[in-house]
PDB file of N, CA, C and O in Angstrom:
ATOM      1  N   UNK A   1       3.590  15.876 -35.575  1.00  0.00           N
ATOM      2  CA  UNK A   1       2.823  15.577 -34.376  1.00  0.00           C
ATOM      3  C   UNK A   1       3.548  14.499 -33.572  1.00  0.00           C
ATOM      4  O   UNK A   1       4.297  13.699 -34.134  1.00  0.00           O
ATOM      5  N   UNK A   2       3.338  14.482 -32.334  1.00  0.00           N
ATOM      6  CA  UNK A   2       4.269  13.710 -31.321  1.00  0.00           C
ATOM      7  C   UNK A   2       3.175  13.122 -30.639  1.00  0.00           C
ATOM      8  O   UNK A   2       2.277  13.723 -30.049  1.00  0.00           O
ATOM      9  N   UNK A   3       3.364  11.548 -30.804  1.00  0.00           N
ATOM     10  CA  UNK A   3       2.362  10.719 -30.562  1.00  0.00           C
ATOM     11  C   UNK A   3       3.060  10.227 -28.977  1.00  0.00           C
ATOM     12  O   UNK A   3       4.234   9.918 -28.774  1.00  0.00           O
ATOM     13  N   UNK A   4       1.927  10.273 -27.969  1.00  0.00           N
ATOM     14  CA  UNK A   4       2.614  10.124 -26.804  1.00  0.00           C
ATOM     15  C   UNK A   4       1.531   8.645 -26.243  1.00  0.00           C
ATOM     16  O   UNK A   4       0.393   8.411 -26.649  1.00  0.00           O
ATOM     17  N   UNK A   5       2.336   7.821 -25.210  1.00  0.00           N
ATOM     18  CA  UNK A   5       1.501   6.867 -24.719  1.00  0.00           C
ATOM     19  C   UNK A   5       1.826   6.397 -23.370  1.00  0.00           C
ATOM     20  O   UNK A   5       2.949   6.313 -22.873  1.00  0.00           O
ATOM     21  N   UNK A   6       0.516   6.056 -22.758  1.00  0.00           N
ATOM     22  CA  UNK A   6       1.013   5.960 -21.358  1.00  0.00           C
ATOM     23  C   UNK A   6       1.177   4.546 -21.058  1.00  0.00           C
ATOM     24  O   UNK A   6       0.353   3.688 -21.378  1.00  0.00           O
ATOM     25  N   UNK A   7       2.611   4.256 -20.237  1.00  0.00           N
ATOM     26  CA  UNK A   7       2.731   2.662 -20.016  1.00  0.00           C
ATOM     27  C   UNK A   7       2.424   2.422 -18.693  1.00  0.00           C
ATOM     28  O   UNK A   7       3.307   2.372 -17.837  1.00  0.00           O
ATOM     29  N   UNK A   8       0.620   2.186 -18.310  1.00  0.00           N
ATOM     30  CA  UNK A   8       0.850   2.124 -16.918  1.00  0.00           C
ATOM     31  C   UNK A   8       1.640   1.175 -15.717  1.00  0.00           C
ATOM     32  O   UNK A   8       1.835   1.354 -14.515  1.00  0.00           O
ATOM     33  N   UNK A   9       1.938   0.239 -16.530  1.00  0.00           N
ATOM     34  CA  UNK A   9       2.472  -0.690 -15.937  1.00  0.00           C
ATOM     35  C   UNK A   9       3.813  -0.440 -15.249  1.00  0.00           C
ATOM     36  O   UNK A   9       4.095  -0.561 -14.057  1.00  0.00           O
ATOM     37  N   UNK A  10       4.893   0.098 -16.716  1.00  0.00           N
ATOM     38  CA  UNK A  10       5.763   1.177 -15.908  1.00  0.00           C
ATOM     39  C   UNK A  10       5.659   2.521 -16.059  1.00  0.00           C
ATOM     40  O   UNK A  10       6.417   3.206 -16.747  1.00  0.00           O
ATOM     41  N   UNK A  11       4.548   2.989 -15.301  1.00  0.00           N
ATOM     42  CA  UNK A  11       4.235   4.060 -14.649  1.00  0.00           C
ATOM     43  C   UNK A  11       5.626   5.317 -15.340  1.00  0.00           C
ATOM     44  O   UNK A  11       6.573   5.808 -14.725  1.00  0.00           O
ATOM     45  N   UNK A  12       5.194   5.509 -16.855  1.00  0.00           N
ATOM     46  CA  UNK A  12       5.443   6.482 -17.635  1.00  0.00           C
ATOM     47  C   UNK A  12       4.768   6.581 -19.044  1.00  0.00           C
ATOM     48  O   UNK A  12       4.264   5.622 -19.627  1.00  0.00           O
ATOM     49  N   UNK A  13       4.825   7.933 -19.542  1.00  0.00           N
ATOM     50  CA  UNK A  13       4.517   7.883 -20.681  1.00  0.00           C
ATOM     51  C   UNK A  13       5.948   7.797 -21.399  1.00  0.00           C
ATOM     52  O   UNK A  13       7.089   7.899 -20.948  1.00  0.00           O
ATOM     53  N   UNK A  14       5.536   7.609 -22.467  1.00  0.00           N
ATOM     54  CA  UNK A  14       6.459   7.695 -24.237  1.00  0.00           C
ATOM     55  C   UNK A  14       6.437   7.901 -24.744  1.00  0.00           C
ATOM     56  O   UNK A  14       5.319   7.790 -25.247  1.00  0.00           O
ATOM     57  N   UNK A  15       7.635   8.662 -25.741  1.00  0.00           N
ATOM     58  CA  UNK A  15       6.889   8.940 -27.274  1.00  0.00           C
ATOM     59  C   UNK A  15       8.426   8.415 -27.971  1.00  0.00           C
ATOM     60  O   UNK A  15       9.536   8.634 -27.486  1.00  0.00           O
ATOM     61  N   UNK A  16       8.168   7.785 -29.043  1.00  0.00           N
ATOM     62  CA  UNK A  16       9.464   7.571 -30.089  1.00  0.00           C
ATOM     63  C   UNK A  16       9.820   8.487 -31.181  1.00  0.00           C
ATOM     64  O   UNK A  16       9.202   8.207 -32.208  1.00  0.00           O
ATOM     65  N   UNK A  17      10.239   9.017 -31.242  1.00  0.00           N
ATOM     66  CA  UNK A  17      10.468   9.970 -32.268  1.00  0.00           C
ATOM     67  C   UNK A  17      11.817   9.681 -32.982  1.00  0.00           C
ATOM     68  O   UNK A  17      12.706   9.424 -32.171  1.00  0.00           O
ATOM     69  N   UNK A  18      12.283   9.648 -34.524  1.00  0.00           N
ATOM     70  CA  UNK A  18      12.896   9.326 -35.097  1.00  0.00           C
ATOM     71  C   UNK A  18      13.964   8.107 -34.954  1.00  0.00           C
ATOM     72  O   UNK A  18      15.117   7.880 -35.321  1.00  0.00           O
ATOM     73  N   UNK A  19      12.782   7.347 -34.102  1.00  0.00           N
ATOM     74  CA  UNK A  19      13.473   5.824 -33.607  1.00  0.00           C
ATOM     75  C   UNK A  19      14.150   6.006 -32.019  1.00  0.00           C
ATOM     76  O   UNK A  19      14.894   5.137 -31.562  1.00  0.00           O
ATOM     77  N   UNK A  20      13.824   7.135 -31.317  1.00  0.00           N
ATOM     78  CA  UNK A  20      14.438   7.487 -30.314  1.00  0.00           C
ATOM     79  C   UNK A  20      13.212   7.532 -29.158  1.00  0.00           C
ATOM     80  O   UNK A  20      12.096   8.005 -29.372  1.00  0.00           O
ATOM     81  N   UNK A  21      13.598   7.021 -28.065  1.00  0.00           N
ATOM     82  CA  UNK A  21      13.007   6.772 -27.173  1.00  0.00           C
ATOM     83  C   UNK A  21      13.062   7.883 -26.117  1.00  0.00           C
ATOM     84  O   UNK A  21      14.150   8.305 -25.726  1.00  0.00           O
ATOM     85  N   UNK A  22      11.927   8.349 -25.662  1.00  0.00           N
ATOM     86  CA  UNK A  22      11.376   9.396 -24.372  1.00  0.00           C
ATOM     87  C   UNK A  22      10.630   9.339 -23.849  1.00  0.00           C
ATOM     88  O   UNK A  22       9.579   9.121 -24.452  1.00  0.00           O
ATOM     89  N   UNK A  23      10.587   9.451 -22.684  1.00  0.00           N
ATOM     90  CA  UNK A  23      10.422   9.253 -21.600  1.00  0.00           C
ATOM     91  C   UNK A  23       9.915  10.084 -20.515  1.00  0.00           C
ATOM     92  O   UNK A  23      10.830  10.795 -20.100  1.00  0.00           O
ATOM     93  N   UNK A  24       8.667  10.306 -19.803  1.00  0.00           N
ATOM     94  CA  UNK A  24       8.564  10.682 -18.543  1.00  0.00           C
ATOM     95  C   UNK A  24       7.619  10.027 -17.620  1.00  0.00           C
ATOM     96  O   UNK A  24       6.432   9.705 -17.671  1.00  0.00           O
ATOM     97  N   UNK A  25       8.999   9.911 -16.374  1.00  0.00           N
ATOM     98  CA  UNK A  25       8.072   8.789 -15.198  1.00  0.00           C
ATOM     99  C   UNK A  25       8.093   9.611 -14.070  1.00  0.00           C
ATOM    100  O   UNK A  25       8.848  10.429 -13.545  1.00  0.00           O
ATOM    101  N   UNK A  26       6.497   8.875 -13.794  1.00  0.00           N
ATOM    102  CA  UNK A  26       6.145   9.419 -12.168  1.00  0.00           C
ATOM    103  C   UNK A  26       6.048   7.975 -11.614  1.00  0.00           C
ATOM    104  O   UNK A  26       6.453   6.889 -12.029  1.00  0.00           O
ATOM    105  N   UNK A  27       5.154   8.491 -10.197  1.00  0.00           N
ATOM    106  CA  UNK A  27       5.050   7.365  -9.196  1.00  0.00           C
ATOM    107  C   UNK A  27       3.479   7.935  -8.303  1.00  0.00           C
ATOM    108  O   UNK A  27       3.419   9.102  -7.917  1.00  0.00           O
ATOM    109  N   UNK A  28       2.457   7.086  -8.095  1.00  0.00           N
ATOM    110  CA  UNK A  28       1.513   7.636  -7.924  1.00  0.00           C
ATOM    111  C   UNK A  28       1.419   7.211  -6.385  1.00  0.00           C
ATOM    112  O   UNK A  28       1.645   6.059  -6.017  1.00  0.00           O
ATOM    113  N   UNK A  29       1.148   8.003  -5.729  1.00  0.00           N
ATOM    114  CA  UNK A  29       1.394   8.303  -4.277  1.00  0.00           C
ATOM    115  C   UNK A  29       0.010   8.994  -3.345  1.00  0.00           C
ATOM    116  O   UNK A  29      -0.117  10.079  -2.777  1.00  0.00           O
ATOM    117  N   UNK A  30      -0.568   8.254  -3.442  1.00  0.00           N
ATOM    118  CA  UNK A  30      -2.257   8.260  -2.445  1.00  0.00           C
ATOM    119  C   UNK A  30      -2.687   9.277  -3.049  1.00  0.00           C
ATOM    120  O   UNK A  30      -2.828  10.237  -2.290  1.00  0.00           O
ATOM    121  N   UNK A  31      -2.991   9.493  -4.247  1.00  0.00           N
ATOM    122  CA  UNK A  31      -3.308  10.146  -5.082  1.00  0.00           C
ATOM    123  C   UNK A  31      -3.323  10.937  -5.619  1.00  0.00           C
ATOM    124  O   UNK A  31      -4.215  11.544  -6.212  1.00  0.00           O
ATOM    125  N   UNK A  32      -1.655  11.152  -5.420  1.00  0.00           N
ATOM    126  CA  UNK A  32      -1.018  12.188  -6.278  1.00  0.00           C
ATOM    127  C   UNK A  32      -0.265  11.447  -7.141  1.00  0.00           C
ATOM    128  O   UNK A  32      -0.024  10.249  -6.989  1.00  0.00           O
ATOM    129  N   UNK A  33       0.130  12.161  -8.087  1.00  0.00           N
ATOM    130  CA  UNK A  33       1.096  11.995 -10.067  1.00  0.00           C
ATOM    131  C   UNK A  33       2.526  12.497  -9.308  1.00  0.00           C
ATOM    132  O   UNK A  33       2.448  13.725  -9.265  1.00  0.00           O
ATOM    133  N   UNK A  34       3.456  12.177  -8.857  1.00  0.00           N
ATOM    134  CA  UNK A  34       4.829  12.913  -8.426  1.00  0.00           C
ATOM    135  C   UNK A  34       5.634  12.245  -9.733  1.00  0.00           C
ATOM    136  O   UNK A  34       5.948  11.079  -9.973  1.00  0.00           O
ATOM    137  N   UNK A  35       5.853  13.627 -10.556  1.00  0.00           N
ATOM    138  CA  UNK A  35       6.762  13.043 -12.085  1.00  0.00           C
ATOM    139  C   UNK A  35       8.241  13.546 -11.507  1.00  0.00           C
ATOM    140  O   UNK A  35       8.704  14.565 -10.994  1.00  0.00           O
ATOM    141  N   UNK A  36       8.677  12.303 -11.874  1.00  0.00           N
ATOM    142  CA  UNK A  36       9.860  12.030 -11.192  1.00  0.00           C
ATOM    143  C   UNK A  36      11.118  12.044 -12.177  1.00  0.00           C
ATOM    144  O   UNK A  36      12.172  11.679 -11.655  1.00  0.00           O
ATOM    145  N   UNK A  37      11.168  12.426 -13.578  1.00  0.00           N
ATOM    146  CA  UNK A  37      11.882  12.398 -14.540  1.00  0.00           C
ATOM    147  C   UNK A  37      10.601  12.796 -16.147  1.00  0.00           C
ATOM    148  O   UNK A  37       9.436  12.506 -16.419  1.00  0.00           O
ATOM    149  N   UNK A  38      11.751  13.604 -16.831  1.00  0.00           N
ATOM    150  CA  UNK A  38      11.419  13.402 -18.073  1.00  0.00           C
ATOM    151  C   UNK A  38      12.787  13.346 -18.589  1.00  0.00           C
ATOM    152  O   UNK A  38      13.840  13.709 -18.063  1.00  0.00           O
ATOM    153  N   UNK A  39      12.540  12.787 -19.793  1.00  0.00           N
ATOM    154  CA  UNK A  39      13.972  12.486 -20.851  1.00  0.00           C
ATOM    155  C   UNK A  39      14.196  12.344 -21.839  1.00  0.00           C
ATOM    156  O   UNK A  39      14.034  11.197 -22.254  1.00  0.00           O
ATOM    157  N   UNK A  40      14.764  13.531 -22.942  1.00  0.00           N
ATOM    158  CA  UNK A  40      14.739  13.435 -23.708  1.00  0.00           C
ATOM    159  C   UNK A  40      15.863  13.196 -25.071  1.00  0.00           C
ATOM    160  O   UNK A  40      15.971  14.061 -25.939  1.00  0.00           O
ATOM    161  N   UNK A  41      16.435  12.270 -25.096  1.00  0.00           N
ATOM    162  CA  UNK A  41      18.120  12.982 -25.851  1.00  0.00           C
ATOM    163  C   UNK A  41      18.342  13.858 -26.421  1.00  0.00           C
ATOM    164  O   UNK A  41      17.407  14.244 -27.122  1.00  0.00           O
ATOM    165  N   UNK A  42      19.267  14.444 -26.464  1.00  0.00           N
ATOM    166  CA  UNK A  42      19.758  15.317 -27.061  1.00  0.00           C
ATOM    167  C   UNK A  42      19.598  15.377 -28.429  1.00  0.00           C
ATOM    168  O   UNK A  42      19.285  16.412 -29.019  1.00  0.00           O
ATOM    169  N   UNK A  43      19.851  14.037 -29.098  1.00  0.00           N
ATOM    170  CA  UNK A  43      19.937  13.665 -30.351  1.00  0.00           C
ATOM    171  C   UNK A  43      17.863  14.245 -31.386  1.00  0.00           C
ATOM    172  O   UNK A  43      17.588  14.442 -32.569  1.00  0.00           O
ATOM    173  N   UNK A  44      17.047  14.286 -30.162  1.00  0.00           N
ATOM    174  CA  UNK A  44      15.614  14.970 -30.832  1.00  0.00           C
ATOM    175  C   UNK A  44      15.455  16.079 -29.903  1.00  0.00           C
ATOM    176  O   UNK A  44      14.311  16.504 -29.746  1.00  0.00           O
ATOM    177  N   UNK A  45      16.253  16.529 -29.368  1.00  0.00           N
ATOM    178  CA  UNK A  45      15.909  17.727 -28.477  1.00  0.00           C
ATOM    179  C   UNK A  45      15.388  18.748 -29.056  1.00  0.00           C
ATOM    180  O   UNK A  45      15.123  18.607 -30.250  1.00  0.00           O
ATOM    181  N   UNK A  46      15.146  19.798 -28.537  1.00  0.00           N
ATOM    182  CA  UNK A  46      14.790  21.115 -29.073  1.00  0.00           C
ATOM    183  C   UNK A  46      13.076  20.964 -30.195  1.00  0.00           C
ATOM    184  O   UNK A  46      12.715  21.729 -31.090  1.00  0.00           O
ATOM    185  N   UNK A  47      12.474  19.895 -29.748  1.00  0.00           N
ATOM    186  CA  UNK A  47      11.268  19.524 -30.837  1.00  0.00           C
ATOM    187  C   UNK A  47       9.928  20.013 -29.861  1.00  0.00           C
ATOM    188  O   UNK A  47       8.883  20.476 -30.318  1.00  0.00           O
ATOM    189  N   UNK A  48      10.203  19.809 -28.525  1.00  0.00           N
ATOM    190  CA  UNK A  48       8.779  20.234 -28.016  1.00  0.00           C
ATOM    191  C   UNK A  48       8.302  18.363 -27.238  1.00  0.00           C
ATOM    192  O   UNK A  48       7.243  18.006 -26.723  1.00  0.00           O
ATOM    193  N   UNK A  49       9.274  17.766 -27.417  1.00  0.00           N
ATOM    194  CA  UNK A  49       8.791  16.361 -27.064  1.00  0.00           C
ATOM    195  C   UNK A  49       8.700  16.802 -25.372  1.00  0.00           C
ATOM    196  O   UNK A  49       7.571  17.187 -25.070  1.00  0.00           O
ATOM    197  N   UNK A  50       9.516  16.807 -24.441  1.00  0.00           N
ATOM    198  CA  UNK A  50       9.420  17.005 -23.095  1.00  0.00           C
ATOM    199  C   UNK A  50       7.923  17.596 -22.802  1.00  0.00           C
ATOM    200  O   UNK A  50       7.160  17.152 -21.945  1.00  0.00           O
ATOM    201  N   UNK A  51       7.640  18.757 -23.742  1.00  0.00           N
ATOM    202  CA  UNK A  51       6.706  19.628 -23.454  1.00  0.00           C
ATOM    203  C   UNK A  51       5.215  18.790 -23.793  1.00  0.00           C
ATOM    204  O   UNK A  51       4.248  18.939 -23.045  1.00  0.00           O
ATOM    205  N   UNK A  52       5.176  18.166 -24.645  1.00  0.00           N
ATOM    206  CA  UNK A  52       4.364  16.984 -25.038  1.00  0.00           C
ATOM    207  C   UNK A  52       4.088  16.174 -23.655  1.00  0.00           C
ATOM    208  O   UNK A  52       3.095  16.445 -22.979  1.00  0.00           O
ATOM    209  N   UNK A  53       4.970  15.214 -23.286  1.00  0.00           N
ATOM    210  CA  UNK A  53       4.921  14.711 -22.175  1.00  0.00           C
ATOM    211  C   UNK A  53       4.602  15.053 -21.570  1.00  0.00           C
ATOM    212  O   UNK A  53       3.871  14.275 -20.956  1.00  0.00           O
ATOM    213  N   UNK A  54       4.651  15.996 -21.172  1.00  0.00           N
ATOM    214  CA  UNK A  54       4.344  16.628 -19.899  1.00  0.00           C
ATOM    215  C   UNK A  54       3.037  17.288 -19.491  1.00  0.00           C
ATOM    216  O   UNK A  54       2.655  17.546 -18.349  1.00  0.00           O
ATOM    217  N   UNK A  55       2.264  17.568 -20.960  1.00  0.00           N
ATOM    218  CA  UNK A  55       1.084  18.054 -20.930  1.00  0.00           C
ATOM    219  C   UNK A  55       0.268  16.660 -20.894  1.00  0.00           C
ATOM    220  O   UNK A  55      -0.734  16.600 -20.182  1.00  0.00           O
ATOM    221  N   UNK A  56       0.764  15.297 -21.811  1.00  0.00           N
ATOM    222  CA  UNK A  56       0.150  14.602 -21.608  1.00  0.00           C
ATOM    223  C   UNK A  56      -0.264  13.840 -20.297  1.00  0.00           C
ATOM    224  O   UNK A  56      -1.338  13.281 -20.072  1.00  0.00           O
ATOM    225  N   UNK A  57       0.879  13.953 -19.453  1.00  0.00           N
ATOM    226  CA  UNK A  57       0.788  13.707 -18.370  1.00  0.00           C
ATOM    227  C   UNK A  57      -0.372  14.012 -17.322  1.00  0.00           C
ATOM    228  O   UNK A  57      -1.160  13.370 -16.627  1.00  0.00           O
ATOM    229  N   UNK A  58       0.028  15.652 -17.646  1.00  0.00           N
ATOM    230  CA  UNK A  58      -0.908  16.673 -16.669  1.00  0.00           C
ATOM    231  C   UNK A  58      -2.558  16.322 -17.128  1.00  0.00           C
ATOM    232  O   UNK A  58      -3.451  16.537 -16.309  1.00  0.00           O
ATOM    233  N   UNK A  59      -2.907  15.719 -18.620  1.00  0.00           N
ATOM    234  CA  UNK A  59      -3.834  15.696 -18.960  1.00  0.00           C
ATOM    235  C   UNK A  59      -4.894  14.683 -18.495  1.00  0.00           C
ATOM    236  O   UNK A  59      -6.110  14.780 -18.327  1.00  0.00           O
ATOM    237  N   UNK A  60      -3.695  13.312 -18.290  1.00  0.00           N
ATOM    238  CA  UNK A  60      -4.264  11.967 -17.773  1.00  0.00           C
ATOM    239  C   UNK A  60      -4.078  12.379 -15.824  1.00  0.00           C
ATOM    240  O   UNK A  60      -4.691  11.668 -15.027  1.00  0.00           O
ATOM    241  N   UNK A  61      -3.635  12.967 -15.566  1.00  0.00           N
ATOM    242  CA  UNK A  61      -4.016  13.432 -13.684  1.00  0.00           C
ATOM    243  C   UNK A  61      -5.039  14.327 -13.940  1.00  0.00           C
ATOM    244  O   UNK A  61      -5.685  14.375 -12.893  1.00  0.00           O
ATOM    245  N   UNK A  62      -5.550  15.079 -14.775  1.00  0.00           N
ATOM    246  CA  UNK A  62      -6.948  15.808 -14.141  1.00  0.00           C
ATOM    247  C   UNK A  62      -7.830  14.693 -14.355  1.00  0.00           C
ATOM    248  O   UNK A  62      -8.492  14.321 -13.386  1.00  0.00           O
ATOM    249  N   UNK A  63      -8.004  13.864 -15.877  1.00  0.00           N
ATOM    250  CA  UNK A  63      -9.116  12.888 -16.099  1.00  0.00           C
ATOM    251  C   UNK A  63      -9.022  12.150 -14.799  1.00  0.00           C
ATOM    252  O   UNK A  63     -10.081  11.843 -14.252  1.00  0.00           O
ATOM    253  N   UNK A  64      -7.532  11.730 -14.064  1.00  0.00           N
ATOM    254  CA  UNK A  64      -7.656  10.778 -13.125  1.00  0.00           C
ATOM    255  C   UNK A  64      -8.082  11.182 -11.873  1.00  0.00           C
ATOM    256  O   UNK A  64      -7.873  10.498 -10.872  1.00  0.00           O
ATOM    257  N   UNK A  65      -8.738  12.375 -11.848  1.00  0.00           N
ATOM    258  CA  UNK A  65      -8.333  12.968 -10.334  1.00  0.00           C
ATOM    259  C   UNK A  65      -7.510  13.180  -9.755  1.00  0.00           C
ATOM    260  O   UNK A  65      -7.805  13.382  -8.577  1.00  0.00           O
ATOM    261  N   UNK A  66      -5.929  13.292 -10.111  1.00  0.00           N
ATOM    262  CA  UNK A  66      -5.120  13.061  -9.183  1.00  0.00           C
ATOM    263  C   UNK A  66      -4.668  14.610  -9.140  1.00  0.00           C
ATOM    264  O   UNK A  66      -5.331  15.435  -9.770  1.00  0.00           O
ATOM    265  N   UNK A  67      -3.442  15.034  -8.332  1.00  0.00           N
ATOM    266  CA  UNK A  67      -3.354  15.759  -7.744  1.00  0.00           C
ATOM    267  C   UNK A  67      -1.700  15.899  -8.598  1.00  0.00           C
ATOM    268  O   UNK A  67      -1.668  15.103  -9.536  1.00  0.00           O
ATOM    269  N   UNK A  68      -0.598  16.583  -8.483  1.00  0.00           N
ATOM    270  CA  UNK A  68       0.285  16.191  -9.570  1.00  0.00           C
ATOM    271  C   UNK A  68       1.595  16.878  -8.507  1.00  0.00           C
ATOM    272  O   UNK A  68       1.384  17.984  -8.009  1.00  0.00           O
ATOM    273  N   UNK A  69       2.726  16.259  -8.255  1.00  0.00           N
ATOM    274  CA  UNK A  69       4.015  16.871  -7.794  1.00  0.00           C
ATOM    275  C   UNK A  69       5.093  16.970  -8.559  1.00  0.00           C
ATOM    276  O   UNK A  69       5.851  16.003  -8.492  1.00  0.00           O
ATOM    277  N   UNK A  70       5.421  17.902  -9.318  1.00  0.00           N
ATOM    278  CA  UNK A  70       6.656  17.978 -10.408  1.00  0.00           C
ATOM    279  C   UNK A  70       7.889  17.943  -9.256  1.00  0.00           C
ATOM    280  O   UNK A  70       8.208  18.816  -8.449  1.00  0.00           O
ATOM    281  N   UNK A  71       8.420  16.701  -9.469  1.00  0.00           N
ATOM    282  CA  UNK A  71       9.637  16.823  -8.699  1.00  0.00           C
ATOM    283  C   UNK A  71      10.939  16.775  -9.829  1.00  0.00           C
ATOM    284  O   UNK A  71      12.087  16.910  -9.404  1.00  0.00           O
ATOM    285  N   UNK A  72      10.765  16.640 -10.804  1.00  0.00           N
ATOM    286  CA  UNK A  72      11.362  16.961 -12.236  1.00  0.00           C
ATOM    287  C   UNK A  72      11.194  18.073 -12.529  1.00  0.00           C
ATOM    288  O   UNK A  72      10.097  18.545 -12.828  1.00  0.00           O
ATOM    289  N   UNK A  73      12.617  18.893 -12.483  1.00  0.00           N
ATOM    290  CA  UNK A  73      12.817  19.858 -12.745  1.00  0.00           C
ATOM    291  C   UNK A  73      12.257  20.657 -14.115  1.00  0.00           C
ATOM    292  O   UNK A  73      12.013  21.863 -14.082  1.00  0.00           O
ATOM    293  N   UNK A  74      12.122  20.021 -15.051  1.00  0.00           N
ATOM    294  CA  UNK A  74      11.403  20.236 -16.130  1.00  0.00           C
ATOM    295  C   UNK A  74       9.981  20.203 -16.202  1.00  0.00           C
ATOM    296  O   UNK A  74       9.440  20.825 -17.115  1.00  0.00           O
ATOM    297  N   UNK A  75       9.332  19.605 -15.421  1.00  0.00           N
ATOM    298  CA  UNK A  75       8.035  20.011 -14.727  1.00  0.00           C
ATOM    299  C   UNK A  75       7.546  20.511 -14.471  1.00  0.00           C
ATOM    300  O   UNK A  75       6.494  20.969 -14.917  1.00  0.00           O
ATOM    301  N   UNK A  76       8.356  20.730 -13.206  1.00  0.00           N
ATOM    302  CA  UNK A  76       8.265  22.201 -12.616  1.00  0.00           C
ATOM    303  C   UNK A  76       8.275  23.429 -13.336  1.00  0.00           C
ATOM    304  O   UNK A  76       7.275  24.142 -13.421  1.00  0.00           O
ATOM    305  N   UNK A  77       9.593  23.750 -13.959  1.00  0.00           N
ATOM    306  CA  UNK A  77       9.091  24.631 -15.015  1.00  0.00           C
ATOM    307  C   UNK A  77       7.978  24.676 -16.170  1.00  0.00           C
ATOM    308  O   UNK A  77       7.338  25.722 -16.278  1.00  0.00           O
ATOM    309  N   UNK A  78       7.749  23.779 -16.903  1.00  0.00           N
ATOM    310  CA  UNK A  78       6.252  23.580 -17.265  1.00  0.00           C
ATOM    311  C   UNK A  78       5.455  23.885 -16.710  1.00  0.00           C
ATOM    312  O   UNK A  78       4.899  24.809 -17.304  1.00  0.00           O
ATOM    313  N   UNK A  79       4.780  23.551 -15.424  1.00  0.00           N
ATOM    314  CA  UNK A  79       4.012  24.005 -14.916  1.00  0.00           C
ATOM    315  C   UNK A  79       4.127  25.364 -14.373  1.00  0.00           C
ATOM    316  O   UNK A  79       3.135  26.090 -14.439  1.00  0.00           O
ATOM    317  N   UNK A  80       4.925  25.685 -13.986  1.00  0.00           N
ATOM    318  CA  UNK A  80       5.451  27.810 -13.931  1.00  0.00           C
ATOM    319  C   UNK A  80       4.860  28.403 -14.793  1.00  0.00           C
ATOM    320  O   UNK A  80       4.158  29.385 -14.553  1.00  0.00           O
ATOM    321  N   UNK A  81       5.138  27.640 -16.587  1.00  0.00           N
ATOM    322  CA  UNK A  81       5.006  28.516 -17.553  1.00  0.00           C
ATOM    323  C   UNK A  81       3.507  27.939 -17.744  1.00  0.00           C
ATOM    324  O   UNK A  81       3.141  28.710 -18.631  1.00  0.00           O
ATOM    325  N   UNK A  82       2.487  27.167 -17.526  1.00  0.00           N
ATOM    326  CA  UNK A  82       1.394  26.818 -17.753  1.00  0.00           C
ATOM    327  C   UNK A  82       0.326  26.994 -16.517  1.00  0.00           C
ATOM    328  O   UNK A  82      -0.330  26.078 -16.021  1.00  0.00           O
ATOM    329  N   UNK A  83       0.306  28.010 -16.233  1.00  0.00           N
ATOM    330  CA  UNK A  83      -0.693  28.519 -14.724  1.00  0.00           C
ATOM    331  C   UNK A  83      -2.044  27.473 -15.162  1.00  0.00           C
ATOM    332  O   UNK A  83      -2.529  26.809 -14.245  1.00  0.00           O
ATOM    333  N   UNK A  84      -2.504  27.367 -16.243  1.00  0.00           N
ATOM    334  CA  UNK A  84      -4.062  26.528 -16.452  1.00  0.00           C
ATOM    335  C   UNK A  84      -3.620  24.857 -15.391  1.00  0.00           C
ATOM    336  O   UNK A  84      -4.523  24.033 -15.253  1.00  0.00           O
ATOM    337  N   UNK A  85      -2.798  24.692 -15.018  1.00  0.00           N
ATOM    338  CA  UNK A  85      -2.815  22.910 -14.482  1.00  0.00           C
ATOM    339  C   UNK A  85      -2.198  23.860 -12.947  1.00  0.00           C
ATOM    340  O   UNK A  85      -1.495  23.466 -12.016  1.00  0.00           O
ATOM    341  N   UNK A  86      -2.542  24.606 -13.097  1.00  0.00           N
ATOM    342  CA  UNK A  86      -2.316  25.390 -11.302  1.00  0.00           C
ATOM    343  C   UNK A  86      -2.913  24.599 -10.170  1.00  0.00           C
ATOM    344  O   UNK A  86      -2.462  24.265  -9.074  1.00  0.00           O
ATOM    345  N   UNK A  87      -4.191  24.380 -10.837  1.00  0.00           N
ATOM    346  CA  UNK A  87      -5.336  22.981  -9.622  1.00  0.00           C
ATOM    347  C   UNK A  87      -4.907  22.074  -9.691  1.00  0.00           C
ATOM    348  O   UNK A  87      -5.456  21.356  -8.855  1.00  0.00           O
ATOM    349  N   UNK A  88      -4.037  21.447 -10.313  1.00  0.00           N
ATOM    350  CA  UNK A  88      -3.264  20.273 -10.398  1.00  0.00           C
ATOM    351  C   UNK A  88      -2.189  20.080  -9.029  1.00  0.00           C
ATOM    352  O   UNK A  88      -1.960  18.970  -8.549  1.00  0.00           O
ATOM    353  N   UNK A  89      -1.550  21.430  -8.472  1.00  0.00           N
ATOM    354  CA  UNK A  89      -0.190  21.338  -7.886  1.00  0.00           C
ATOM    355  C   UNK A  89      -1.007  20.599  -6.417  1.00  0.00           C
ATOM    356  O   UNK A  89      -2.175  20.722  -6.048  1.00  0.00           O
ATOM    357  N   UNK A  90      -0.009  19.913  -5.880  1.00  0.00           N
ATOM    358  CA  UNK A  90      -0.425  19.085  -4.823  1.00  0.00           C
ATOM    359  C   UNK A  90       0.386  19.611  -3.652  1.00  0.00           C
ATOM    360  O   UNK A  90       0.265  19.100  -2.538  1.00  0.00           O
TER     361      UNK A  90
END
């Protein structure tokens, strides 16, 4: 399980996984989520962490109301392949 957490302060979530740090940041913009990066090394790639993030993300903009702009390419595709956060796109 991939424990994810949001740092609002700098406006991303995280998750550490095998001592390795990831990453995805947005920027919240009159009340939209515009995720502006996710990142994951190479070194834990291929685990589903990005995909984690990214749902967690999408999860804390519906609780928040917000509205969500994948400008991260990996996002974007996430959200392609996840039509349910469709009311999300801003």
């Amino acid at each position: 399980m991939i424990s994810v957490t949001q740092d609002t302060a700098r406006s991303r979530f995280t998750a550490t996984v095998d001592g390795v740090l990831c990453v995805l940041d947005y920027q919240l913009q009159g009340g939209a989520m515009a995720i502006t990066h996710t990142g994951v090394p190479s070194a834990v790639g291929g685990r589903g962490i990005a995909a984690e993030l990214t749902r967690q993300a999408l999860l804390a903009a519906r609780a928040n109301g917000w509205k969500v702009r994948p400008l991260c390419s990996y996002a974007d595709a996430y959200m392609r392949r996840h039509p349910e956060y469709n009311d999300l796109l801003a």
